[in-house]
C-alpha positions as CSV (number, residue, x, y, z in Angstrom):
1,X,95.2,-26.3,53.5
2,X,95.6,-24.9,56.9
3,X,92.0,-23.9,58.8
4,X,93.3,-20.1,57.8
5,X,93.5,-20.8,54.5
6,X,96.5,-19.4,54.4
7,X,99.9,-21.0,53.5
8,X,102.6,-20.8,56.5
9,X,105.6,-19.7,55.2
10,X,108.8,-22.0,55.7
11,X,112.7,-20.5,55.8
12,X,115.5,-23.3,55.6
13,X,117.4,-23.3,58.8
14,X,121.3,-22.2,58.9
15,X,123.3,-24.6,60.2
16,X,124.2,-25.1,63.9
17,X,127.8,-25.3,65.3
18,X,128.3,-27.5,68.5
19,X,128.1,-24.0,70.3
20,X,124.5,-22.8,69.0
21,X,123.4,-26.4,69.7
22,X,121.4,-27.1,72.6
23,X,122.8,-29.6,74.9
24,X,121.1,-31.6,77.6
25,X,121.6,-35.1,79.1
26,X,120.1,-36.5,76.3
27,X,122.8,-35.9,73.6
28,X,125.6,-34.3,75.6
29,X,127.5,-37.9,75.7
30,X,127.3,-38.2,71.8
31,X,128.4,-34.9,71.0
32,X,131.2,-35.2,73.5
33,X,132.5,-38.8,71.7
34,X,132.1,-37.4,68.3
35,X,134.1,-34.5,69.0
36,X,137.4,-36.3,69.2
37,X,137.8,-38.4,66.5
38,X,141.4,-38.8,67.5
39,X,140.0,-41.3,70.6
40,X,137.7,-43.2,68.0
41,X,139.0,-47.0,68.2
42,X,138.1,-46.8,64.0
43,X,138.3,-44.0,61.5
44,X,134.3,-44.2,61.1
45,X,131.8,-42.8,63.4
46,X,128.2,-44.7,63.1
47,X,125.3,-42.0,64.3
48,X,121.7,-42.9,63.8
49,X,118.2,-42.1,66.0
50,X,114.6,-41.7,64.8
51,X,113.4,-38.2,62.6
52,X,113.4,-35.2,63.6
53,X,116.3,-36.5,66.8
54,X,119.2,-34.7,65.9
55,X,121.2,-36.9,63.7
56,X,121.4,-34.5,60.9
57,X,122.4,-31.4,62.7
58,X,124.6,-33.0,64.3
59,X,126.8,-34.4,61.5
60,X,126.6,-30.7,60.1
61,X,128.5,-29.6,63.3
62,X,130.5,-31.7,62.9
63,X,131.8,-31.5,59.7
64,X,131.7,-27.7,60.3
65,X,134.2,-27.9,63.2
66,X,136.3,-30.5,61.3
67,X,136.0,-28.2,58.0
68,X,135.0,-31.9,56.4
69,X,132.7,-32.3,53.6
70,X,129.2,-32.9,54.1
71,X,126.7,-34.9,51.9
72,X,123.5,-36.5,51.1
73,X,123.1,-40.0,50.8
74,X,121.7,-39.1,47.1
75,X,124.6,-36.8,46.4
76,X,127.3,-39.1,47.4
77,X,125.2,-41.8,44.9
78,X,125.2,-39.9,42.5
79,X,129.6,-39.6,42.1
80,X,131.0,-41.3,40.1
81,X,134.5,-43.4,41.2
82,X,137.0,-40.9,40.8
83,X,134.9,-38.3,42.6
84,X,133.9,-40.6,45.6
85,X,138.4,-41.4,45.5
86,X,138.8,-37.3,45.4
87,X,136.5,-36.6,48.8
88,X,139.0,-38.0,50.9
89,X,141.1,-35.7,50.6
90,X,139.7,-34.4,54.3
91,X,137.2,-35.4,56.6
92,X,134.1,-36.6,55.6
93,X,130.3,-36.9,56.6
94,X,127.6,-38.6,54.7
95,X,124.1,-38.3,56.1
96,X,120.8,-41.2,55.8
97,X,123.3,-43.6,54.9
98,X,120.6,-46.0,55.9
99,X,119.3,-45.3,52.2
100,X,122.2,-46.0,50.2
101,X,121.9,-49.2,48.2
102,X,125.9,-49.1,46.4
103,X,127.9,-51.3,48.3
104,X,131.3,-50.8,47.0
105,X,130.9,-46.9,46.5
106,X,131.1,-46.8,50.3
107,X,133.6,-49.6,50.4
108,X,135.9,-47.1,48.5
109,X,135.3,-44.4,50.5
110,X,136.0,-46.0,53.6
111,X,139.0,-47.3,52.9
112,X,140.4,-43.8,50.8
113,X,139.7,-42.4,54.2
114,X,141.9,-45.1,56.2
115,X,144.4,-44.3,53.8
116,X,145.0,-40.8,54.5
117,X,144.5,-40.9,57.9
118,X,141.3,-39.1,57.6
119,X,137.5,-39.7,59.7
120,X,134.1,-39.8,58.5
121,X,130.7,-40.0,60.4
122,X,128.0,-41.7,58.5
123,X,124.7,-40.5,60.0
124,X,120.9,-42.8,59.3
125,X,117.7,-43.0,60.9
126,X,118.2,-47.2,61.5
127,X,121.1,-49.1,63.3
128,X,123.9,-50.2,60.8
129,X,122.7,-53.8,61.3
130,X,119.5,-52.8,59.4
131,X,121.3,-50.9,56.7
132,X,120.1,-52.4,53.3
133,X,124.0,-53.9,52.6
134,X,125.1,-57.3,51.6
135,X,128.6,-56.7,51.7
136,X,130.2,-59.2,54.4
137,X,133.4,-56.9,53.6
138,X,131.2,-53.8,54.4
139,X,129.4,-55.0,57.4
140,X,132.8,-56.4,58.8
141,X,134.1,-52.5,58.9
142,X,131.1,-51.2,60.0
143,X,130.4,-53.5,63.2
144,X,134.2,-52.2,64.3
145,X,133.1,-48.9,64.1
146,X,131.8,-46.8,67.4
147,X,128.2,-46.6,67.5
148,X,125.9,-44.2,69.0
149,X,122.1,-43.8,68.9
150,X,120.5,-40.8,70.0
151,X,117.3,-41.1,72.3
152,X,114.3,-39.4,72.6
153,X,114.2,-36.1,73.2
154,X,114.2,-34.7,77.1
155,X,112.2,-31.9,78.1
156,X,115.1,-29.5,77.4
157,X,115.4,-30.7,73.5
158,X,111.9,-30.9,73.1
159,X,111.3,-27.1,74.1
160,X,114.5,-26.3,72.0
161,X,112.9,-28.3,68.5
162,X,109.5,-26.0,69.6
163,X,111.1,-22.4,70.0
164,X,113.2,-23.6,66.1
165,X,110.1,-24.7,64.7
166,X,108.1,-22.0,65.1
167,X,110.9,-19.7,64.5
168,X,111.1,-21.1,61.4
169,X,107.5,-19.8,60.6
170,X,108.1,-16.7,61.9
171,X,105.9,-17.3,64.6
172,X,106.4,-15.9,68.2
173,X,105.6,-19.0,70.8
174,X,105.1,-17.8,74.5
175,X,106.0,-19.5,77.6
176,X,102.9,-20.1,78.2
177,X,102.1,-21.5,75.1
178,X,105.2,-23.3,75.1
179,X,104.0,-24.9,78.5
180,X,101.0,-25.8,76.9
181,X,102.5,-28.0,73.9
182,X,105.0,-29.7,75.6
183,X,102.5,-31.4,77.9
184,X,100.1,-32.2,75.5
185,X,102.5,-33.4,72.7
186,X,104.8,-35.0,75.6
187,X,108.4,-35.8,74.5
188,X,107.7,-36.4,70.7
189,X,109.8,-35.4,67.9
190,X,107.5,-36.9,65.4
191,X,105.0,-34.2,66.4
192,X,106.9,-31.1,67.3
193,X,107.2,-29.8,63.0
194,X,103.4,-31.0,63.2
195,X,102.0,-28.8,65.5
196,X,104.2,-26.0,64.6
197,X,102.7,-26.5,60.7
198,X,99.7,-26.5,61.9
199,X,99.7,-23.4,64.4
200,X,101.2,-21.5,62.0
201,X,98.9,-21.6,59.2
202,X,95.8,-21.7,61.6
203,X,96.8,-18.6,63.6
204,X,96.7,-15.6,60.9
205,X,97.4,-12.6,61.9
206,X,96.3,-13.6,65.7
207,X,98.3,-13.8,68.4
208,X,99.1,-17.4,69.6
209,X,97.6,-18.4,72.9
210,X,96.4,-21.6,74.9
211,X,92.4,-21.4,74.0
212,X,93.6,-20.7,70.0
213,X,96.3,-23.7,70.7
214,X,93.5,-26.0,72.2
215,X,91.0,-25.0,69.6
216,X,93.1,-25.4,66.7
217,X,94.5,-28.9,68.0
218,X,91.9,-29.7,68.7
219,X,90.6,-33.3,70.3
220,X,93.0,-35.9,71.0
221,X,92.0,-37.9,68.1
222,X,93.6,-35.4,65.6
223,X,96.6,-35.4,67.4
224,X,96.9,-39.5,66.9
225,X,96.2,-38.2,63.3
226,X,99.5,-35.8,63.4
227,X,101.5,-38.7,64.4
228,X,100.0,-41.2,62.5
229,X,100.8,-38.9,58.8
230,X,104.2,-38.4,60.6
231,X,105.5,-41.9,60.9
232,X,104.1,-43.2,57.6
């Protein structure tokens, strides 16, 4: 339990459109390509990057703009063959494809998709090439399909994730405190939720501000700790 011992309350994000998004160098390219599907040299779009990069929000605004469907790796599992044959019916965007196991369930999709003249992006954490397939078939369609990775964050991102994160807590973060995190956390998704959990259950009913950041953080050993229960 937070050092508070209160519970920081969490609120599930809306989704973004392309034009609440924030975009910097770091992702302006990819959002640019995946835009216009009609330039794709395949009917699939790969995405992937590490947690917390992007991928997912991005896929949503996409599918958004496209009015396409947009699923979970476990809700497209969980179809059965004549439900996975009636989503192509438009667009389509299936996010941490890098955990799907079923082979031919995307097989079918992908080519229902073709078909009809239709797109879809599938979105993961891991390049396609470590995607837990053995489907030469499979692989085949996915190595002819544009690929895009999204990097680490830039300063620009990484003070966007902080101001949503917090926000998300219902806790107000000033410039100054703002300042603060980004150069000790550096450009690092993996800590950004983290530090916001953190802050936001430590804090109370006090205002947030650099000592009660540095205190709370504290040394630099606990943040190794953050990153470390993070990436596990």
């Amino acid at each position: 339990m937070p050092a508070s011992g209160q519970i920081p309350l969490r609120f599930p994000e809306t989704r973004l459109s392309f034009d609440d998004m924030t975009v910097s160098a770091a992702n302006r390219g990819i959002c640019k390509a995946i835009r216009n599907p009609d330039r794709w040299p395949y009917h699939v779009f790969c995405l992937f990057g590490p947690v917390g990069s992007g991928v997912t929000t991005i896929a949503q605004a996409w599918a958004a703009e496209r009015d396409a469907r947009f699923l979970q790796a476990d809700e497209f599992a969980a179809l059965k063959p004549k439900s996975i044959e009636q989503l192509t019916d438009k667009d389509l965007a299936i996010d941490d494809v890098d955990s799907l196991k079923d082979a031919e369930a995307l097989l079918l999709v992908l080519g229902a998709i073709k078909r009809r003249a239709h797109h879809i992006v599938l979105a993961g954490h891991s390049a396609p090439s470590q995607w837990a397939f053995r489907s030469p078939d499979l692989n085949s369609r996915l190595h002819a399909a544009p690929l895009a990775e999204l990097p680490g964050p830039d300063e620009v991102l990484t003070r966007a994730r902080l101001r949503r994160a917090f926000a998300r807590s219902f806790l107000d973060l000033p410039r100054v405190v703002e300042d603060y995190l980004v150069t000790r956390i550096g450009l690092n998704y993996a800590l950004i939720e983290a530090v916001a959990e953190r802050l936001a259950g430590a804090s109370g009913d006090r205002a947030l501000t650099v000592p009660l950041a540095r205190d709370v953080l504290g040394e630099d050993t606990i943040m190794s700790d953050m990153i470390g229960g993070r990436q596990r």
